[in-house]
N, C-alpha and C positions, 0 to 999 in steps of 0.2 A: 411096361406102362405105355400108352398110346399118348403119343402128341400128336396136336392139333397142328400141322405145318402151315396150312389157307388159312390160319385165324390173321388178323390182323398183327396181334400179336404171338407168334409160335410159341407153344404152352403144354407142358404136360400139368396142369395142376385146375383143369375145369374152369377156363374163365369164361368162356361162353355160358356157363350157369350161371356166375358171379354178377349181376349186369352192372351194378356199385362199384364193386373193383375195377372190372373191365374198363368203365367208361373212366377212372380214374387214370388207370396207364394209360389209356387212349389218350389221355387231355397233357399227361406226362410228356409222351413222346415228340411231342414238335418241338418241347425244348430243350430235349434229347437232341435233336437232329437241328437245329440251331445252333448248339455246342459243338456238335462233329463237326458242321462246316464252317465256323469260325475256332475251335482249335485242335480239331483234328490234324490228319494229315494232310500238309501242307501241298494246294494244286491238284489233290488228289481224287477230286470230285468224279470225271470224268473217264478213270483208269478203269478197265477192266483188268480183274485181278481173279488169280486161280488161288482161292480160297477153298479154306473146312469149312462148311457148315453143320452144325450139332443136326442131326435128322433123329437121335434116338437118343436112350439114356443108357441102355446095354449094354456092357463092356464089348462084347464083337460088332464092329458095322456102326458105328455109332455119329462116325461122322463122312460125309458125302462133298467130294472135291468138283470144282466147278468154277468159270468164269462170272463173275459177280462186280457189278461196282460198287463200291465201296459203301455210299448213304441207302441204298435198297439191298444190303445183306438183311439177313431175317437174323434179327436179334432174338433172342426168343427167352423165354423162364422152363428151365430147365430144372428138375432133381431129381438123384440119385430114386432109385426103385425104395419105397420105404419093405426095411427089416420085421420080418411077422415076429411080433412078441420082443419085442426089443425094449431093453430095459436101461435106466441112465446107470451108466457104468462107474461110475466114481463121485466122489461128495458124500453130502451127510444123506443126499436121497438114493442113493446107490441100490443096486436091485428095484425100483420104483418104475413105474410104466413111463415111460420116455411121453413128456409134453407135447401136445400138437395145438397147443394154445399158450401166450404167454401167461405163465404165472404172475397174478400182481405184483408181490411183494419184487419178485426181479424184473419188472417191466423198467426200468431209469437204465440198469447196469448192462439188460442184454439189448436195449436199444444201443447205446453209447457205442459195443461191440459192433451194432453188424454197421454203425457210422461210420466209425472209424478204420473196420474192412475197407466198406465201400466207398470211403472218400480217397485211396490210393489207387481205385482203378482207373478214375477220370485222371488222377495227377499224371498217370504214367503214361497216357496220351498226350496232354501236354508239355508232358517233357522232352517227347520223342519227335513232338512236331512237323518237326523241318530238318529232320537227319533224311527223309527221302529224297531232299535235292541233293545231298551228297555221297548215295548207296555205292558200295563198292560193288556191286553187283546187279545184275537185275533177281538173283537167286535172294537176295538178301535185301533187295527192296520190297521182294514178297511176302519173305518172312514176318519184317518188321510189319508189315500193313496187317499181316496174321495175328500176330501180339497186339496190336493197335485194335484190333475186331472185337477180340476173345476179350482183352478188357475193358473195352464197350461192353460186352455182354456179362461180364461178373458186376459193372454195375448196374444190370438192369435184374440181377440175380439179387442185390442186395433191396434195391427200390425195390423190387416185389415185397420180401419181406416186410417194408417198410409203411408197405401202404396196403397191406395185405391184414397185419398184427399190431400196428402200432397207431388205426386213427388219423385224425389230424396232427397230432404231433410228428407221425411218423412222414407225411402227404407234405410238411413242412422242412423236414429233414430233408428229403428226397429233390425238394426245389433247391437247397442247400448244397446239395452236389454241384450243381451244375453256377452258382454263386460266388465257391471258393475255387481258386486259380493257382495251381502251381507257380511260386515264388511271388505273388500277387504283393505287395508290401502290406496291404490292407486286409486284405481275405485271403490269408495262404491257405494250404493245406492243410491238415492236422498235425500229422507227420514232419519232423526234419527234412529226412533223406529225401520227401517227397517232393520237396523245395527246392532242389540241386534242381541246377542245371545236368542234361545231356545235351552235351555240345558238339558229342564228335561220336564215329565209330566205337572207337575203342572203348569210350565212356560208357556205351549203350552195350558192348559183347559183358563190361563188367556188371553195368547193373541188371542185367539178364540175370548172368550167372549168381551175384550177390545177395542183390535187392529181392528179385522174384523169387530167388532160395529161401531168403526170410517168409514170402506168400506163402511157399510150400508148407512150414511148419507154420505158422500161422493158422493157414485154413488149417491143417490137419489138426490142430486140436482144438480148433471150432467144430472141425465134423466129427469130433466126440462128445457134442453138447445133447445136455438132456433134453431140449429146444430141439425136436425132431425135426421141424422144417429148416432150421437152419445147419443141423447136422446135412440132411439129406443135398442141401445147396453145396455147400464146402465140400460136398463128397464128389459132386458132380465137378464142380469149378477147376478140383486138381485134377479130373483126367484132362483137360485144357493146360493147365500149368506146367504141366513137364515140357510140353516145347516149346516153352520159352526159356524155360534152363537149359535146354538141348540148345537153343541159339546162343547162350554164354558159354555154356563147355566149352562149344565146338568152335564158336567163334573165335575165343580167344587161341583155343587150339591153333588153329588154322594162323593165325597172326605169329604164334611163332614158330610154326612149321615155315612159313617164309620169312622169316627173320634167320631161322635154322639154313634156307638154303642160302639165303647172300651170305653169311658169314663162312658158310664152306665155299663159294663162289669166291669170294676176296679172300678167304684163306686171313680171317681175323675176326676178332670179339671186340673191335674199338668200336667205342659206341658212335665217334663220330665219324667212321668211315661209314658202319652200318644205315647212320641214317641218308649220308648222303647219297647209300645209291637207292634211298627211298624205302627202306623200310623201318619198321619199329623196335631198335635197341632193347634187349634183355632188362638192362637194369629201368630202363622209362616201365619199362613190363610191369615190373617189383613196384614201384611205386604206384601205379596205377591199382596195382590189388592191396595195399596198403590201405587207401583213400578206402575204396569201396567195400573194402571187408571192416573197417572200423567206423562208418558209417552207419552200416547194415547192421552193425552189432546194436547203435545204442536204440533201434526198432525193435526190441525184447524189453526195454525200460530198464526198471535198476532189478539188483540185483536180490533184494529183498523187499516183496513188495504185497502191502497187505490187501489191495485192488485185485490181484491175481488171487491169495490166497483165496481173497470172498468167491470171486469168481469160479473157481475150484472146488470149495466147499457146497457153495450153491448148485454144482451140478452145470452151469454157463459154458465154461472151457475146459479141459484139459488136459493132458501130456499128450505128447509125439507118439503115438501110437500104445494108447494107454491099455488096450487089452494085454499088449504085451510086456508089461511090466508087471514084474515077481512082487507086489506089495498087497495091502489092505486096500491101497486106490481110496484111503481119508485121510492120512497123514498125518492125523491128529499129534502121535507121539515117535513119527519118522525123523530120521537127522539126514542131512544131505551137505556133501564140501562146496564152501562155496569161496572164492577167491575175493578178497574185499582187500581197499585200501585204507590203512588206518595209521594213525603217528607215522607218517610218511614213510610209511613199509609195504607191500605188499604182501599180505597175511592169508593163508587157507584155514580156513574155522567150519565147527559143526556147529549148522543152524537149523532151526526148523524147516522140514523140507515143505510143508505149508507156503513157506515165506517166499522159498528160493523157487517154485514153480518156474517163474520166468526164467531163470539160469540153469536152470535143467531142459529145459527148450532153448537155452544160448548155447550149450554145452552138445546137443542133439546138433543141433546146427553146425556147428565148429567143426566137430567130427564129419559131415559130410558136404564141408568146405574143402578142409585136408584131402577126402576121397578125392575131390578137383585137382587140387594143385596135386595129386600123387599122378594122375594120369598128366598133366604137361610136364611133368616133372622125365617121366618116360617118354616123350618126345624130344627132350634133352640128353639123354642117354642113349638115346637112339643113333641121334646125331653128333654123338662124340664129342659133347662140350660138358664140360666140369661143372656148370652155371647150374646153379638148380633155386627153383623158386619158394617160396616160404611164407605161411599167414603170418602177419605180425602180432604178438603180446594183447591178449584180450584187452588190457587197460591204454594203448595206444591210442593218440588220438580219440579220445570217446569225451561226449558233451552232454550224455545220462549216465547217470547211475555212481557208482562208489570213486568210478576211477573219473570223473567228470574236471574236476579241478586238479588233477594230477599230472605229470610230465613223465610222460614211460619213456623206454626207447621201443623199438621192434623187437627186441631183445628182452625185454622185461626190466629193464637197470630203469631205479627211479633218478630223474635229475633236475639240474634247475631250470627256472623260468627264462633264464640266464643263457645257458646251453640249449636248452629247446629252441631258440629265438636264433642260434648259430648254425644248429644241425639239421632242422629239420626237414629243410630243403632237401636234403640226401634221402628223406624216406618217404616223401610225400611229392607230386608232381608238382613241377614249378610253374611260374607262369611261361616261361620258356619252353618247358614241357609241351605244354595242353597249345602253344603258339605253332611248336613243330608239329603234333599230332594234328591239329587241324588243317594247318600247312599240306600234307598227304589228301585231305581232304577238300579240294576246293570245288569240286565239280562229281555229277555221279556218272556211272560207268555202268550204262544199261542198254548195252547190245547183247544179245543173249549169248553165253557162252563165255562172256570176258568176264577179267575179273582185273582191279585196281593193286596197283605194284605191291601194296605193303599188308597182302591179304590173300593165304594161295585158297586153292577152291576146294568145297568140300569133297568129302569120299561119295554121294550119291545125292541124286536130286532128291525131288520131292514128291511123294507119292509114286514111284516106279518110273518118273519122267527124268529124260537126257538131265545134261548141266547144262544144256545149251537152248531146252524148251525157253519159248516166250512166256516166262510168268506173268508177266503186268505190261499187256495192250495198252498203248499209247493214243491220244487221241488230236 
């Protein structure tokens, strides 16, 4: 597919034909770039930055490295190559010519969807804000400005749609983005998790790895909707996605491969020798993935939920990789296990697999959560320490769904309100915690090459370049 790179706006989808739309995004954009410089990244107007930019939608070659500052990157509308003969894969319209216009009757329900996508791209630039004044690296002040772009530009992927298939309603949504504010008391997000504070490194390697793990399966069973442009979007937006989970992997990795050397350095696992010679204790570790993995959970919704099934049946959204699932793909008279809390038990039952959509995507999810923690878990083995890391109890800490008003432990054991209010300091980071974790962070460390005490460096640059290249020109 040819994109239009010199358009104003970079496009593979003909807006120089469109001249209605065109001048629409055109009139969008200044309050796009109004928002980036009031809360983008912070001071970061002026940085030259060795950034990706999308040049193509082809799996080979697709994207082009290069110094860029930040507010004249070329945002652009991007999607995947459309499929010849492509049919909606599952619902009651299954085998049916895949939509390239919205159908009425689901024009309310696949709005709502690509809002509520795209009201978590702007949040996650505002949550990231002002972590570049304290980057442990100049490699990972790059990174983050690269995560910070890319969803700038998945929100410009959803306002296309928006104002492309959806009208003035949709021309009003779109100003809506840039309206609602991460943690705003008045206009928050949509989203909970998208309301957290990132306040520190470590908080941003988890919700990399977490938060954005949730995007991944997110988009992917949007980019199974019978809604071909919004398939085609979501198909392009994950090849973008995975390096931002590649920045939680490895981040966190790397955090305790140098937690891994002081404690062989001091010849000890006390957490409070470890911290004092500046790095980040095992068990703060545990905690830290506690928080953000039972966070991330309650972003799948509840556990039985008949807004998914419709979705589902209509052909809108859905599974993780729904070709590859051995079923009918209608579910009409499928059963699926779903873990619920009920007279203060936690219960497994067969319910309608209709219902349970959402937890069969929490369940997708879970499972390549664990794939994480199994690779740090082997960097603890490596280094000859007994310690090994662990997701906590699906019903842990969660504020949707079945387990919402219940007291788990990590462990799965239900208790009281009683006990939870005694213990749960031990599984969740304290304020002492996130006091010492910031503590490490008070200044950033961007001479090229160096890397900050409590964070060793990675195994290879970026794009075939040293660890010691200048990523982000100063000015």
């Amino acid at each position: 597919m040819s994109i239009d790179l010199n358009a104003r706006i970079p496009n593979n989808v003909d807006l120089a034909d469109d001249r209605r739309l065109r001048r629409a995004l055109e009139s969008w954009q200044p309050s796009f770039l109004s928002w980036w410089k009031d809360l983008g990244p912070e001071g970061s107007i002026d940085y030259d930055v060795y950034l990706r930019t999308a040049i193509s939608v082809e799996a080979d070659g697709w994207a082009n490295f290069d110094f860029v500052k930040m507010p004249e990157y070329r945002w652009g509308i991007f999607l995947a190559p459309p499929e010849e003969g492509r049919t909606i894969p599952f619902g009651e319209h299954k085998g049916e010519r895949v939509w390239n216009e919205v159908p009425g009757e689901y024009r309310a329900p696949l709005r709502r969807l690509i809002v509520t996508q795209g009201d978590t791209e702007p949040a996650s630039v505002e949550q990231q804000r002002l972590l570049g004044l304290t980057a442990p690296s100049m490699y990972d002040l790059r990174n983050l400005f690269q995560v910070n772009i890319e969803e700038g530009r998945h929100l410009w992927a959803m306002v296309y749609l928006l104002h492309a298939y959806f009208g003035r309603d949709g021309r009003d949504e779109a100003e809506s983005m840039l309206e609602r504010h991460s943690g705003d008391p008045d206009k928050p997000r949509i989203l909970g998790a998208f309301n957290e504070e990132t306040p520190d490194w470590l908080s941003y390697y988890m919700f990399t790895f977490f938060t954005d793990r949730d995007g991944k399966f997110q988009l992917s069973s949007l980019a199974e909707s019978g809604f071909d442009p919004l398939a085609r979007t979501c198909r392009f937006m994950l090849t973008e996605e995975g390096h931002h989970m590649f920045i939680g992997t490895t981040g966190i990795a790397r955090v305790i491969t140098r937690t891994c050397e002081v404690m062989k350095e001091l010849k000890t696992e006390d957490p409070e020798k470890i911290r004092a010679a500046g790095a980040i204790d095992l068990a703060t570790l545990q905690r830290y993935i506690n928080f953000h993995f039972s966070v991330s959970l309650d972003l799948f919704g509840n556990e039985l939920s008949t807004n998914a099934a419709n979705y589902y049946t209509a052909g809108l959204k859905g599974r993780y990789e729904e070709s590859k699932i051995d079923d009918d793909h209608q579910l009409n008279n499928d059963i699926y296990k779903v873990i619920l809390f009920e007279d203060e038990k936690i219960k497994q039952s067969d319910q309608n697999a209709l219902l349970a959509v959402n937890e069969r995507l929490r369940d997708d999810y879970i499972a390549d959560c664990q794939a994480g923690v199994d690779r740090w878990n082997k960097i603890l083995k490596r280094n000859k320490t007994d310690y090994r890391f662990s997701l906590p109890h699906r019903g842990f800490n969660r504020s949707i769904g079945t387990f919402s008003d219940a007291k788990i432990t990590t462990d799965g054991q239900v208790i009281s309100g009683v006990d939870w209010s005694k213990r749960s300091r031990d599984w969740l980071p304290t304020r002492e915690d996130r006091e010492f974790v910031r503590s490490l962070m008070t200044k950033a460390v961007i001479e090229p090459g160096k890397f900050a005490s409590w964070v060793a460096p990675p195994g290879r640059g970026i794009n075939g370049q040293p660890l010691d290249f200048e990523y982000v020109r100063f000015h």
